[in-house]
C-alpha positions in Angstrom: 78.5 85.2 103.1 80.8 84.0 100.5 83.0 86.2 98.0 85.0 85.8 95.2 87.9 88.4 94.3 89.3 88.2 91.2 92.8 89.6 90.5 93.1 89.8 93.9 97.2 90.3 93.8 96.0 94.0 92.3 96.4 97.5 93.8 92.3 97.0 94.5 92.1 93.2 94.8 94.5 93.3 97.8 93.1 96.4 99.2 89.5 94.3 99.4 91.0 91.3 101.0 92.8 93.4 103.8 89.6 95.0 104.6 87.1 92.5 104.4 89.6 90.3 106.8 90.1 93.5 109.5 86.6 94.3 109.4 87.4 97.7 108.8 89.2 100.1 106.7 90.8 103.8 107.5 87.1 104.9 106.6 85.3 102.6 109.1 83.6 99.3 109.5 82.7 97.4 106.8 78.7 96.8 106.2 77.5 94.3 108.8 76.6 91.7 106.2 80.1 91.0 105.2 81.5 90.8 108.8 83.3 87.6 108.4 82.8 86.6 104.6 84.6 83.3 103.7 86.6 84.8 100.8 87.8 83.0 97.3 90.5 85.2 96.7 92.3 84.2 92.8 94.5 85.7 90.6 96.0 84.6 87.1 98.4 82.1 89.1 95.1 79.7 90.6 92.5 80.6 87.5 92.6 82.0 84.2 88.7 83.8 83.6 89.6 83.6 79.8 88.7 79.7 80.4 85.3 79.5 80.7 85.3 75.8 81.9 87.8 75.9 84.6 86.1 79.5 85.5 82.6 78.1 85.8 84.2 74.5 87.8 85.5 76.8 90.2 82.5 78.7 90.4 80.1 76.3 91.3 82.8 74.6 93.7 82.5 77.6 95.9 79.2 78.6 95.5 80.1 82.6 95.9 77.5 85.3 97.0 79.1 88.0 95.3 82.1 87.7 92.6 84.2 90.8 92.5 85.9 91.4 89.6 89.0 93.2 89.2 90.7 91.4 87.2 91.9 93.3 84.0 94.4 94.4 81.2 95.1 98.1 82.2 98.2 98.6 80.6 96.6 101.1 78.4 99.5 101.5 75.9 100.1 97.7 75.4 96.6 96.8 74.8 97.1 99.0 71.6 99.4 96.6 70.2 98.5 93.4 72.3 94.2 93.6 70.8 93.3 89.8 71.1 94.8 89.5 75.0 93.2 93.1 75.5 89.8 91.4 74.7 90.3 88.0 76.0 90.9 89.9 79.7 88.6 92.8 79.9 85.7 91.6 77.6 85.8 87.6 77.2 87.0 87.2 80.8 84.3 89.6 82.0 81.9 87.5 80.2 82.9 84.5 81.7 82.3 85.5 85.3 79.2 87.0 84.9 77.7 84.1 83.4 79.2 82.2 86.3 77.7 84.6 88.6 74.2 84.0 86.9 74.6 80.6 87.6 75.2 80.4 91.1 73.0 83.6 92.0 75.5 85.7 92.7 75.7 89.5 92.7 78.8 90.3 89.7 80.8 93.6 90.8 82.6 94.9 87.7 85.1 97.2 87.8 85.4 99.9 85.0 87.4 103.1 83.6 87.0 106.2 82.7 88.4 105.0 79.2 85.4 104.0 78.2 84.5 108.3 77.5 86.5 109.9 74.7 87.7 112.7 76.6 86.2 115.2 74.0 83.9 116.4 77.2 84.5 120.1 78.3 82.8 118.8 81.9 82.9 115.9 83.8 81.4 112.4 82.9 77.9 111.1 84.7 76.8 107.9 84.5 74.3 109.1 82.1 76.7 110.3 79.5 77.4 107.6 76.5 80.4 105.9 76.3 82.6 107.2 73.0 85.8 104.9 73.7 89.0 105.7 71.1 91.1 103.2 72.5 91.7 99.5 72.5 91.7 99.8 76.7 88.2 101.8 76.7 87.1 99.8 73.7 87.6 96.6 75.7 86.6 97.6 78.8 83.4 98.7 77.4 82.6 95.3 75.6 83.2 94.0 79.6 80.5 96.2 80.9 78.2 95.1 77.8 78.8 91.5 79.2 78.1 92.2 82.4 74.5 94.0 81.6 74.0 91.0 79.1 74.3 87.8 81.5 74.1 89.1 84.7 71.0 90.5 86.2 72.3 91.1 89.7 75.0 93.1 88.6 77.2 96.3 89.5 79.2 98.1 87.4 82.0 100.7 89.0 83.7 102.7 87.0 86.9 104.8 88.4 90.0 106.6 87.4 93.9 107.4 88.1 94.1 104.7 90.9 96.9 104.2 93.0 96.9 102.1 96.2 99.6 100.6 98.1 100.3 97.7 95.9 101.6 97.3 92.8 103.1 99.6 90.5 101.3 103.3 90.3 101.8 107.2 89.5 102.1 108.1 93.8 105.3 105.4 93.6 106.8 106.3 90.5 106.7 109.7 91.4 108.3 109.5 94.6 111.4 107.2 93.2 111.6 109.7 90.3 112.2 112.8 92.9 114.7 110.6 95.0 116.9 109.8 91.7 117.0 113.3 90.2 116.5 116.8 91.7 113.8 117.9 89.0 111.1 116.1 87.4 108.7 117.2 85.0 104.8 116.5 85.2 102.3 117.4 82.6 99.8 120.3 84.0 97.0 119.9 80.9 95.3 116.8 82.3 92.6 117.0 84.9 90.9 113.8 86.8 90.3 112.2 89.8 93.0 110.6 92.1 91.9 107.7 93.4 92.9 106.0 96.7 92.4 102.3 96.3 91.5 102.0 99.9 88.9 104.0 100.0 87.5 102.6 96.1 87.4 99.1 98.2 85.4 100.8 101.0 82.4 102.0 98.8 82.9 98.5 96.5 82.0 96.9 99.7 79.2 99.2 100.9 77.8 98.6 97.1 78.2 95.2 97.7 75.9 95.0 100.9 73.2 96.6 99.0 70.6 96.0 96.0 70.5 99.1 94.2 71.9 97.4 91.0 73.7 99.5 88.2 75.9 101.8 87.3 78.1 104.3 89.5 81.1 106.5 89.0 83.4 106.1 92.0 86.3 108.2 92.5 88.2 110.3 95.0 86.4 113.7 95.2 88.1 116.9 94.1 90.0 117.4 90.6 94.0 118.1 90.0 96.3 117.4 87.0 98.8 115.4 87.4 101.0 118.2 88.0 99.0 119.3 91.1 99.4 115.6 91.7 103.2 115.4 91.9 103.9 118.5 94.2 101.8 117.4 96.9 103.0 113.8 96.8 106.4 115.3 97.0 105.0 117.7 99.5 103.7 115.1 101.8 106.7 112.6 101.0 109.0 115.0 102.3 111.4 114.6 99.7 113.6 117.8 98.0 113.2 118.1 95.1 111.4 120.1 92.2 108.3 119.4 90.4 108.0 121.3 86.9 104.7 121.3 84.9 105.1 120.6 80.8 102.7 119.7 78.4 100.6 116.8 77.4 102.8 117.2 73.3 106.2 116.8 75.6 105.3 112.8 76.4 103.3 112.2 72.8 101.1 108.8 73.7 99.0 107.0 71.3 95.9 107.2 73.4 93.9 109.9 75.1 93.4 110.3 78.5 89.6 111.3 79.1 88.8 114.2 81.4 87.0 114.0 84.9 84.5 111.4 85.7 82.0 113.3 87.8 82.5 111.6 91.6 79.6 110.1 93.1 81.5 109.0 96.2 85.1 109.1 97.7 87.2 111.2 99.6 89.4 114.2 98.9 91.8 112.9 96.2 94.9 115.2 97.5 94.4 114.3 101.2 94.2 110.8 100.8 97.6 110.9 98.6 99.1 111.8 102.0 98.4 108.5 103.7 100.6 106.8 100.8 103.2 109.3 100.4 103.9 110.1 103.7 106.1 107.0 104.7 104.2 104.2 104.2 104.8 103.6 100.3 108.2 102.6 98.9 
C-alpha cells in the first residue's frame, strides 16, 4: 500500500503520518490494509499542488494508492482579502490532485469544512443539507469538493470543524498561553460546534481509507459546546488559574460567519478528548 499526504506539516497531516508509522493511534489499530504503507508525505516546501505539472510528475513517480489531501488555505479571515491564493489552494490545488489520483487509480481523500454551510441553520448540518457558503474560505472550499466529485471517481470527501491537534497553531494552545499571561480571559458563549481532536479525525480518515463506501461524511468530535464551554475545561484540565469569562459573538466583530454544528457521524466526546492536549502534553 502506497499513500500520499499532502500538507503533511499540518495539525492533521502530521497526526496521519505518526499513526500510520505506529500502527496505532490512542483509539486503536489502524485497519489491517494499511499496516505498513510506504508513505509520500509533502508539504508546500517539496511540491506546490497549484502546479499541475510538477503535481502530476510526482504523482505518477510514486504511483500512490490513496492521496490524502489536507493541504489547504484555512486562514479564514485572510482568504477574504487574499481571493486568488484562497482559490489556487483549496479549489485549483484540489483539482490538481484529484486528477492525478484518476490517473494513477488512486482513491482522493479530501478534507472539508463546515464553511461550506451558511450557518443560518437552527439544527445541525447532515450531509444531505446543501451547501450555502458566505465566505471566501467556504466559497473555496466548496469549489474543492466540486473538483474532487468532478475528476475523481474513487473519491472521499470529509468535512470537519473547530480542529485542534497537537501541531501547529490552534484554539486548545492559544487558550492555554492566553490564561498563563493574564488572570482573566474572555470567550464568546453564542457559538456552538464541534471540537475536534485531530488524532482521532486521522483515526476515522484512515478507517475511510480502508474501505469503498465512496462519498460524503461529516466527521467530527461528538458532543456540542461553545467556545466558552470550550475554554473552561481546557483551563480546567490544563490546570492553570485563571478565569474564563463568556462575552458575545458583537465583542470580537469578524467579517465572516462561523456556521453552527455539523451533525457528527463519527468521533469521540469533543470535551474529553481536549484533556489529552491540555493536560500537559501541549505547550
Amino acid at each position: 500500500m502506497k499513500i500520499t499526504i499532502t500538507g503533511c506539516n499540518g495539525q492533521l497531516g502530521s497526526e496521519l503520518q505518526k499513526i500510520l508509522r505506529n500502527g496505532v493511534s490512542e483509539l486503536g489499530n489502524i485497519p489491517e490494509t494499511l499496516m505498513g504503507a510506504e508513505l509520500d508525505c509533502i508539504d508546500i516546501g517539496e511540491l506546490d499542488i497549484t502546479d499541475f505539472s510538477a503535481s502530476l510528475n510526482h504523482t505518477l513517480a510514486f504511483t500512490p494508492d490513496i492521496i490524502i489531501n489536507c493541504a489547504a488555505f484555512t486562514n479564514v479571515d485572510m482568504c477574504e482579502t487574499h481571493v486568488d491564493e484562497a482559490y489556487r489552494v483549496n479549489a485549483i490545488g484540489v483539482r490538481n490532485m484529484a486528477i492525478c489520483a484518476e490517473r494513477v487509480g488512486a482513491k482522493m481523500i479530501h478534507i472539508s469544512t463546515d464553511y461550506v454551510f451558511s450557518g443560518n441553520a437552527e439544527k445541525p448540518y447532515s450531509e444531505y443539507d446543501l451547501p450555502d457558503p458566505k465566505s471566501v474560505y467556504g466559497l473555496t472550499k466548496l469549489a474543492g469538493e466540486n473538483f474532487v466529485r468532478d475528476f475523481s471517481t474513487k473519491w472521499f470527501i470529509v468535512r470537519t470543524s473547530w480542529l485542534y491537534g497537537y501541531q501547529g497553531g490552534n484554539f486548545v494552545k492559544k487558550i492555554m498561553s492566553l490564561a498563563k499571561e493574564q488572570n482573566s480571559i474572555k470567550v464568546v458563549a453564542d457559538q456552538i460546534g464541534n471540537p475536534t481532536n485531530a488524532a482521532d479525525l486521522a483515526h476515522h480518515i484512515l478507517k475511510i481509507a480502508a474501505a469503498y463506501e465512496y462519498g460524503l461524511y461529516h466527521c467530527t468530535g461528538s458532543g456540542e459546546c461553545s467556545w466558552y464551554d470550550f475554554a473552561v475545561k481546557i483551563i480546567e484540565y490544563a490546570g492553570i488559574d485563571a478565569a474564563v469569562c463568556p462575552c458575545k459573538s458583537a465583542e470580537y466583530p469578524s467579517r465572516v460567519k462561523r456556521p453552527h454544528i455539523l451533525r457528527s457521524i463519527t468521533g469521540c466526546c469533543a470535551l474529553q478528548s481536549a484533556m489529552k492536549c491540555a493536560n500537559g502534553r501541549m505547550h
